[in-house]
C-alpha positions as CSV (number, residue, x, y, z in Angstrom):
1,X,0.0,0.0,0.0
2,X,1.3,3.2,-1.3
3,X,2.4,6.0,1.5
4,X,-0.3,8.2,1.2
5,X,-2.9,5.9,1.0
6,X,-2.0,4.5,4.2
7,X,-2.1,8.3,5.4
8,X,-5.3,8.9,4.1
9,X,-6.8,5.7,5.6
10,X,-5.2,6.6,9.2
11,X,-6.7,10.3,8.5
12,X,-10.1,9.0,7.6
13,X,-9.6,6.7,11.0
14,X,-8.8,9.9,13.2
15,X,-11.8,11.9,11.8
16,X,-14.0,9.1,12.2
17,X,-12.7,8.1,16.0
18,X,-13.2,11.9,16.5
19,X,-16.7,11.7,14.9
20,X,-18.0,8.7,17.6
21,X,-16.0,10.1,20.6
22,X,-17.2,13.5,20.3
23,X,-13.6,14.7,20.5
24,X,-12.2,17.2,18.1
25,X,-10.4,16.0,15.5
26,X,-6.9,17.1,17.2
27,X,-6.9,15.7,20.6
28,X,-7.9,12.7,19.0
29,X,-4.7,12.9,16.3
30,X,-2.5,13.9,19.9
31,X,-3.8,10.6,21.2
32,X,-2.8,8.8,18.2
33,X,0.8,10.5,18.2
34,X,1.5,9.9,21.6
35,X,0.1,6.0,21.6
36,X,2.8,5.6,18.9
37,X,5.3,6.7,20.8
38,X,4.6,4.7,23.6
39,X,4.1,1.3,21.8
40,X,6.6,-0.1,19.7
41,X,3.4,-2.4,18.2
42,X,2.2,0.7,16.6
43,X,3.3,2.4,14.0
44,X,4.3,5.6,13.5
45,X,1.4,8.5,12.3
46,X,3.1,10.3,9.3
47,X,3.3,13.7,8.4
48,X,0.6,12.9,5.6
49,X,-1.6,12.1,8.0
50,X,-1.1,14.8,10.4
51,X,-1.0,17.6,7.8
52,X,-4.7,15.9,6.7
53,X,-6.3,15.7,9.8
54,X,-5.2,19.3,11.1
55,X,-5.9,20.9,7.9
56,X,-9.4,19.3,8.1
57,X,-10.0,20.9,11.4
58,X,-8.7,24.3,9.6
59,X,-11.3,24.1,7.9
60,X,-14.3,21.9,9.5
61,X,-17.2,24.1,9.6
62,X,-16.6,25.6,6.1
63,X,-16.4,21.3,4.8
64,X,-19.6,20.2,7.1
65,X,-21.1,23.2,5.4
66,X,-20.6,22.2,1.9
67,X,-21.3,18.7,2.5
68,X,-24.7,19.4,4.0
69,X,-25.4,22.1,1.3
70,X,-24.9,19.6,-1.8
71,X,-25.6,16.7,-0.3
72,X,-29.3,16.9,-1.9
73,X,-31.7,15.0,0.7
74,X,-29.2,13.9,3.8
75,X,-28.9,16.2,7.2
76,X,-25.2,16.3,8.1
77,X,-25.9,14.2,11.1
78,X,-28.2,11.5,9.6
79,X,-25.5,11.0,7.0
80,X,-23.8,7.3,7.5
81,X,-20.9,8.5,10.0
82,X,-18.4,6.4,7.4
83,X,-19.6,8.5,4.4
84,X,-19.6,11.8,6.3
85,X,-15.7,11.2,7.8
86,X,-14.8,10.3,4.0
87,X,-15.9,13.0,2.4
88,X,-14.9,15.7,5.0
89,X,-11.3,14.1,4.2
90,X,-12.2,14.2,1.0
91,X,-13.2,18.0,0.7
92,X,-10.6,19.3,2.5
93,X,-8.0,17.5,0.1
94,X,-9.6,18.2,-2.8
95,X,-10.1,21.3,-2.6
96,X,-7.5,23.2,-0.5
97,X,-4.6,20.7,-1.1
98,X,-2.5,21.4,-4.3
99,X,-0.1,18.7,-5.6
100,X,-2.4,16.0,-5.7
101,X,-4.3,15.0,-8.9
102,X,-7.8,15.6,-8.6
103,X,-8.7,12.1,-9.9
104,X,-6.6,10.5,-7.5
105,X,-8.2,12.3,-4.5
106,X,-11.8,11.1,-5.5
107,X,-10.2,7.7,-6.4
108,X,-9.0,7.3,-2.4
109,X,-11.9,8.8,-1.2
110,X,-14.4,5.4,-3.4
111,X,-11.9,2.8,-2.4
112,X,-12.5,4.4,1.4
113,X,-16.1,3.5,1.2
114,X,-15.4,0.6,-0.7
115,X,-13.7,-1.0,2.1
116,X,-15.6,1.1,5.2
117,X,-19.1,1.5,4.1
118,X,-22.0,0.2,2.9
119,X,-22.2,-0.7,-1.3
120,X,-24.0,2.4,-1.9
121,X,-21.6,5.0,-0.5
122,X,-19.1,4.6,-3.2
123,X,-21.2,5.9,-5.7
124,X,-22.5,8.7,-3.3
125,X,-18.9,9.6,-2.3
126,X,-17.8,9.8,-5.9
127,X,-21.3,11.9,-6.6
128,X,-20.3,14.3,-3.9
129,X,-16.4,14.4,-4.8
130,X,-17.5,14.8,-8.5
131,X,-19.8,17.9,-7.0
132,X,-16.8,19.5,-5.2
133,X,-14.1,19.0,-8.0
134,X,-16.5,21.3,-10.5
135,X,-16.9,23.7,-7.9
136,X,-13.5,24.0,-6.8
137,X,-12.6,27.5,-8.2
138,X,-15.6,29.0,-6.4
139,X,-15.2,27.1,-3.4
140,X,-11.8,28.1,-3.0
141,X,-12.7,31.9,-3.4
142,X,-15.6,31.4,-0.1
């Protein structure tokens, strides 16, 4: 597994842990740091990850906004908790992260609810990154 696919899947982990604990998004990253540390067992959270998870919380409300604005027909919080986590990781990447092909961020972000979520939310999450990847200029700009 490529580098930064392991960092996103560790990212989405931290948002999502976040998510059910009702913990930011930080403290829970800390916990993560500091449990690798401690425990030879685990490995290491990577730069990637860390530069994912804090830029998300950079920018949280502005991505639960636009999620819950184009998401046609789900609340925010009656969204699957998988699919939200995915595509807040996915927003914030895609939009306000140059460097990475656009493709390849919508790519991670369907093999993420591929492998988390139920066998419709690959098709929603691509929907929704599809959505965010037209908009990109404009949301950029807000």
């Amino acid at each position: 597994m490529a580098a930064r696919n392991k960092a996103r899947k560790r990212a989405f982990q931290i948002l999502f842990e976040a998510d059910q604990r009702g913990a930011s998004a930080q403290e829970v990253l800390a916990d993560w740091v500091r449990h690798a540390r401690s425990d030879d067992r685990q490995p290491p959270v990577s730069e990637y990850t860390m530069e994912l998870v804090e830029g998300y919380a950079q920018y949280a409300g502005r991505i639960d906004e636009l999620i819950a604005t184009y998401a046609e027909g789900w609340a925010l919080d009656r969204m699957p908790v998988v699919d939200r986590n995915i595509l807040r990781l996915g927003a914030y990447e895609l939009v306000w992260v140059d460097g990475t092909p656009d493709a390849v961020v919508i790519d991670e972000a369907v093999q993420l609810a591929k492998e988390f979520s139920t066998d419709e939310s690959p098709s929603f999450v691509n929907g929704m990154m599809a959505r965010f990847k037209d908009l990109k200029p404009k949301l950029r700009r807000d």
